[in-house]
KEMI-179249 format. One record per residue (C-alpha): residue in one letter; x, y, z. Coordinates in steps of 0.25 Angstrom, whole numbers, padded with zeros to 4 digits, always signed. Layout:
BEGIN
AXYZ...
This chain:
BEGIN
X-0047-0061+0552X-0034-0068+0548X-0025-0062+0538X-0017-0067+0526X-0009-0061+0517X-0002-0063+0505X+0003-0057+0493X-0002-0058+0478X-0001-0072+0473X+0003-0079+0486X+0000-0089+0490X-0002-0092+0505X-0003-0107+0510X-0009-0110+0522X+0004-0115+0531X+0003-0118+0547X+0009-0104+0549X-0002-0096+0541X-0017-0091+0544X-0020-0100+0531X-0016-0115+0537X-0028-0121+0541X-0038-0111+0537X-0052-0115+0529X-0063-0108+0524X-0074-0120+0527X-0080-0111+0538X-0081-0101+0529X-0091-0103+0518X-0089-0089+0513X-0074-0087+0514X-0073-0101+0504X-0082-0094+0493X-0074-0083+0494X-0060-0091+0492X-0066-0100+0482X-0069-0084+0474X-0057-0079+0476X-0050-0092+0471X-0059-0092+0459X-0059-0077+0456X-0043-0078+0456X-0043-0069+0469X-0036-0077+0478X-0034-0092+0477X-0040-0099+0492X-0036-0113+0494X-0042-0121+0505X-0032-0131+0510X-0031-0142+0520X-0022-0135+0527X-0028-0121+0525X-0031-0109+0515X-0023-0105+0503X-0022-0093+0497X-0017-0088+0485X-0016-0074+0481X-0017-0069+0467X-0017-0056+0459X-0029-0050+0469X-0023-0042+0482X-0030-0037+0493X-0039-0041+0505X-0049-0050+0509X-0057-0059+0519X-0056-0073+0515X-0064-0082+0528X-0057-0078+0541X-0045-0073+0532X-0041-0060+0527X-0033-0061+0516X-0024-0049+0509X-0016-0051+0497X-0005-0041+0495X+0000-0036+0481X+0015-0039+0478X+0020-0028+0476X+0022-0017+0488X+0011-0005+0491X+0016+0007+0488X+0021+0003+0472X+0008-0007+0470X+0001+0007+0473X+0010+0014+0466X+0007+0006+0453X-0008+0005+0456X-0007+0019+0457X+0000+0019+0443X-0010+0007+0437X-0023+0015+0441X-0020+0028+0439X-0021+0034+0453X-0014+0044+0460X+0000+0044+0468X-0008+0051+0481X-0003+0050+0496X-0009+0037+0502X-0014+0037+0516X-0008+0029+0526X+0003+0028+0518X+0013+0023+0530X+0006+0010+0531X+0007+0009+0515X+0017-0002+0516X+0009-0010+0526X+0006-0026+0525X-0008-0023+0531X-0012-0016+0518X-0019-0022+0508X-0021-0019+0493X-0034-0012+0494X-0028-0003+0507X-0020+0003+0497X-0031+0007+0484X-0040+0012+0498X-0026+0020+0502X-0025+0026+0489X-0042+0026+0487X-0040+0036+0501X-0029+0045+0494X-0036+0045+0482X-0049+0050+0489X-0040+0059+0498X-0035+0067+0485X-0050+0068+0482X-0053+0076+0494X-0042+0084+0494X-0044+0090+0482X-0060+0090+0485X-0071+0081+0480X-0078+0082+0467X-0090+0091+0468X-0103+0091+0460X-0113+0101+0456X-0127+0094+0458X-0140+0101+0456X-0150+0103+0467X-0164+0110+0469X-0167+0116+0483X-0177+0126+0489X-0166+0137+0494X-0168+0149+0502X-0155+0154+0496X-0155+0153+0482X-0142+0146+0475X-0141+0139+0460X-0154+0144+0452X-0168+0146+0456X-0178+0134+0450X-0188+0141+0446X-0196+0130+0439X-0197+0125+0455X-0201+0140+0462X-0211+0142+0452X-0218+0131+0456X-0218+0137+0471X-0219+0152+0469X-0232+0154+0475X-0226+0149+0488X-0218+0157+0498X-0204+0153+0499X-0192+0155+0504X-0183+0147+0497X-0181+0146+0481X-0178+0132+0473X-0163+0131+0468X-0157+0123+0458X-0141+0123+0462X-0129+0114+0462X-0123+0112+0473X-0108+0105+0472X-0109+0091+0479X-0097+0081+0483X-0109+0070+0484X-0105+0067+0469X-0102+0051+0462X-0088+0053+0463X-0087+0056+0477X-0098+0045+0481X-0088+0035+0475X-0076+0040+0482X-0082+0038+0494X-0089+0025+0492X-0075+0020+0488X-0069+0027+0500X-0078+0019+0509X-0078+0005+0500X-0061+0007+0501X-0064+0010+0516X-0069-0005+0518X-0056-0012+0509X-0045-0007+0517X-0039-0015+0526X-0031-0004+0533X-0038+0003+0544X-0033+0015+0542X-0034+0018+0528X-0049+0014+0530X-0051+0024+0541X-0046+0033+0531X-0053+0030+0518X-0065+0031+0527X-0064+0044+0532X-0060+0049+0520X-0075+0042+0516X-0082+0050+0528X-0076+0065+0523X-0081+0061+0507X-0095+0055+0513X-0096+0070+0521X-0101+0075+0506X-0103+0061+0497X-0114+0052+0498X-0108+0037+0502X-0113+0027+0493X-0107+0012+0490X-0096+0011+0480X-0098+0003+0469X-0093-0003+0455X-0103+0004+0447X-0103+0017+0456X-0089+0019+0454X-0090+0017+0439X-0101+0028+0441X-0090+0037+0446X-0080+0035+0438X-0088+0038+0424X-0092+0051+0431X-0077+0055+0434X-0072+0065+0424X-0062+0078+0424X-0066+0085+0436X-0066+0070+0445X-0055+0062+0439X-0047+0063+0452X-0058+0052+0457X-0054+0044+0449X-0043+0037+0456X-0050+0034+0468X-0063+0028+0459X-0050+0019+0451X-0047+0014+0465X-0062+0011+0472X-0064+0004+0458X-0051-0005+0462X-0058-0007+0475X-0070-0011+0470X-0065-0020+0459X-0060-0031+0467X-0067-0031+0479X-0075-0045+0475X-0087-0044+0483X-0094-0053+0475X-0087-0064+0470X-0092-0076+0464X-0105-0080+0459X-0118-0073+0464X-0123-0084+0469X-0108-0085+0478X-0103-0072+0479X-0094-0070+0490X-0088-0057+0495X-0075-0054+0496X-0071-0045+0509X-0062-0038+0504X-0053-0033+0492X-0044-0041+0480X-0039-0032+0471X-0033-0040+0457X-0020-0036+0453X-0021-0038+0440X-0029-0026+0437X-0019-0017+0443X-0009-0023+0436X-0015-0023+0423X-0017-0009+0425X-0003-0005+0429X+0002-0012+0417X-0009-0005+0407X-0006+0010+0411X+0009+0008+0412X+0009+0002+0398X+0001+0013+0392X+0008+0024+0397X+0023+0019+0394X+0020+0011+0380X+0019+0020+0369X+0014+0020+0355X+0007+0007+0358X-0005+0003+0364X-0010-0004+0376X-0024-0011+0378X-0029-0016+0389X-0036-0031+0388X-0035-0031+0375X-0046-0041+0368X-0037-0051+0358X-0049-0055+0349X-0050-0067+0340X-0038-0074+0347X-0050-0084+0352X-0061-0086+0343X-0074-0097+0341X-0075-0107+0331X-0083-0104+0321X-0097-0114+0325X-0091-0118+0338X-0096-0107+0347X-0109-0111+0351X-0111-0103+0363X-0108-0091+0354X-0097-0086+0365X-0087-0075+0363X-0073-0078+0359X-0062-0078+0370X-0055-0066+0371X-0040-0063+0376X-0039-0050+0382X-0023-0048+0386X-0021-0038+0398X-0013-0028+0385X-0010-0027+0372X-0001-0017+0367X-0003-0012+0353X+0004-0004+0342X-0004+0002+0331X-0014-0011+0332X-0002-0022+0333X-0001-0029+0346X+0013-0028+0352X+0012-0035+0367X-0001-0043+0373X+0001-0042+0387X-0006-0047+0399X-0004-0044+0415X-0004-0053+0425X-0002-0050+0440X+0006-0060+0444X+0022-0062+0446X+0025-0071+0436X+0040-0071+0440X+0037-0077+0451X+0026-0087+0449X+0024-0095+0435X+0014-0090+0423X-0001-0097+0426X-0004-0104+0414X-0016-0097+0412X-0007-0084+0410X+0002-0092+0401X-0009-0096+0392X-0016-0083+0392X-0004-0078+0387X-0001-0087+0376X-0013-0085+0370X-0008-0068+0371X+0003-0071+0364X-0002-0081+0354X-0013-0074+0350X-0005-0062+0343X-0004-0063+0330X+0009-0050+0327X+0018-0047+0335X+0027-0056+0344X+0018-0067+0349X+0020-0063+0364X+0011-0060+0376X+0016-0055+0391X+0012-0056+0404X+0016-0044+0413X+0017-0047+0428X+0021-0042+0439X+0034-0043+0446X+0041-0037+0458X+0055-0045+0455X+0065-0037+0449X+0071-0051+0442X+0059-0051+0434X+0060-0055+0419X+0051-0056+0408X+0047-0071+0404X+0042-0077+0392X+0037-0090+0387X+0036-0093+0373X+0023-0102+0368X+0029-0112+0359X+0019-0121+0349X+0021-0137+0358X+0026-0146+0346X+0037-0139+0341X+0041-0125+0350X+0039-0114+0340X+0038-0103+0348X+0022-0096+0347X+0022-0083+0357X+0027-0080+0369X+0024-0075+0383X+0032-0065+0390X+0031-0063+0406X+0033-0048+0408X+0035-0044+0424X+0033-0030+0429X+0038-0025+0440X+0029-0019+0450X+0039-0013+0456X+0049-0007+0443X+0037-0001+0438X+0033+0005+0450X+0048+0011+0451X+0045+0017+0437X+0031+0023+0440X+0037+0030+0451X+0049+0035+0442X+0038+0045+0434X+0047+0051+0421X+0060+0047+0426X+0055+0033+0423X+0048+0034+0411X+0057+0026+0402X+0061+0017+0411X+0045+0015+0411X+0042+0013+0395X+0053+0003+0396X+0048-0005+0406X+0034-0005+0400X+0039-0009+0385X+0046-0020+0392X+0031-0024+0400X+0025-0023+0386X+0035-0030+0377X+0044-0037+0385
């Protein structure tokens, strides 16, 4: 296999010094479904040239084999604070990572370091001892434990025997929690890249499967889990919140199913993450509003009385947040993950955003889109919407960075940077 690797939205031309100049998929049927896939699900964009392949990296990071081509996409930002704020954005737990020497390494891929900190997370598991269940059973015994059955040795009392039915409750580790730990466990054993850490996760897979059944992970058997966790087991559910990342972006099964292809491998879309670190660090430094998530702006688009004959639903805008303040709406904000200080505005963000700000009927006419940024000359941007004829100014549209980096300062900061945080999230929300 030959690897490539770039970074988040690069792109990487093929060039007489590169493993990319006259490469085709032609003799490679499957490899070309699976770049015509990627390129239409937004993945990764897969050009076949004259002169070679073309690939262009989007929001998706991770791992994967693409013909005779194993491709890896790495995240912009460095390891140890993109953790950091995953940690932060998912709510899982500061632990000590294995292998933490080689953290820093090139050879690591996205999905090495949710396995890394799936491994840490099981570790803590162990340590503190895996949930046990009561379950019932009924046996014969020669030495009695539990409660006799007697509706069962009535039935055989005329016989001689040496042994007396029981009902008891043994504690048992075999329990759904524990069966979906280790079918993560082995499932994360097959994405990592790195062959240490998936010795590790594997071992740590034999000494859970001493005592729990192995069985197949999957999306509904998780979701099976995680209703079942309460009180006594919301320590698992950090590592459940990872395997459910792992499993969500795999893609085995992309297009049609008629042409589905499989995808050896793992993307993982940035967007979710950084949707998420933008909800919780909002919520928890915004107060006295309110802060929804895809919020449904209804009646903005609406059928024509008469001139819907298919009978289909009206088209609905849900922004990525709305923040609200005793029912009025003070910001409609939407984030995308891509530098926009660096690279233009897509048009297709630009009008979505246009229609944000226009639809608002109190309140300033604005709508912002918070990126990421790793620049410290960063600056908000705005664009104002102005009617063609005449330019009289309608609405606006402000480009907010955030920086990965300054936030991941102030997160590490704890109470000493409290204020410091409220400030830099009012400034996210109102500019």
């Amino acid at each position: 296999m030959t690897l490539v690797n770039l970074r988040e939205w690069e792109t990487r031309r093929p060039e007489p010094d590169n493993v990319l100049f006259e490469r085709s998929l032609v003799a490679n049927p499957a490899g070309r479904r699976l770049a015509e896939e990627l390129t239409k699900t937004g993945r990764m964009e897969v050009l076949e040239l004259s002169r070679g392949l073309e690939l262009r990296a989007t929001s998706f990071v991770g791992r994967f084999v693409l013909g005779e081509l194993t491709v890896t996409v790495h995240p912009k930002i460095s390891d140890a604070p993109l953790l950091n704020l995953f940690r932060y954005a998912y709510g899982l737990r500061d632990l000590e990572l294995y292998g933490a020497a080689d953290f820093a390494s090139s050879q690591w891929t996205f999905q090495d370091l949710l396995v890394q900190q799936l491994a840490a997370e099981a570790t803590e598991l162990l340590g503190r001892g895996i949930h046990r269940e009561y379950e019932c059973s009924r046996s014969k015994l020669k030495s009695p434990r539990g409660r006799i059955d007697f509706a069962r040795y009535l039935e055989t009392i005329g016989r001689t025997q040496t042994t007396l039915p029981c009902v008891y409750h043994p504690r048992s580790e075999d329990t759904l929690l524990n069966r979906a730990l280790l079918g993560g466990l082995n499932f994360a054993a097959g994405l990592a890249t790195d062959g240490e850490l998936k010795a590790h996760v594997r071992r740590m897979g034999k000494m859970l499967g001493a005592t729990v059944t192995a069985q197949p992970i999957n999306r509904s058997t998780l979701a099976e889990a995680l209703g079942a966790i309460d009180r006594r087991t919301s320590a698992y559910r950090p590592a459940f919140t990872i395997i459910e990342l792992l499993l969500g972006d795999l893609g085995v099964a992309l297009g049609d199913q008629g042409t589905q292809v499989s995808l050896r491998g793992f993307l993982f879309d940035m967007n979710r993450f950084f949707q998420a670190l933008i909800s919780r660090f909002l919520r928890e430094h915004l107060s006295d509003v309110e802060v929804q998530d895809e919020f449904r702006l209804k009646g903005m688009f609406k059928y024509v009385p008469g001139q819907n004959p298919l009978y289909r639903r009206e088209p609905i805008l849900r922004p990525d947040f709305v923040i609200k303040h005793r029912g009025q709406m003070l910001a409609v904000l939407d984030a995308k993950y891509r530098d926009l200080w660096v690279t233009s505005l897509p048009r297709d963000m630009l009008y979505q955003l246009a229609l944000y700000a226009l639809g608002r009927v109190s309140g300033e006419r604005l709508s912002a889109i918070i990126y990421p940024a790793v620049d410290d000359t960063a600056r908000e941007q705005q664009i104002a919407i102005q009617e063609p004829v005449y330019g009289v100014p309608q609405a606006r549209i402000a480009l907010r960075p955030l920086n990965l980096l300054k936030l991941d300062q102030l997160l590490r900061g704890g109470l000493a940077s409290q204020s410091q945080r409220v400030t830099f999230a009012k400034q996210l929300a109102f500019g």
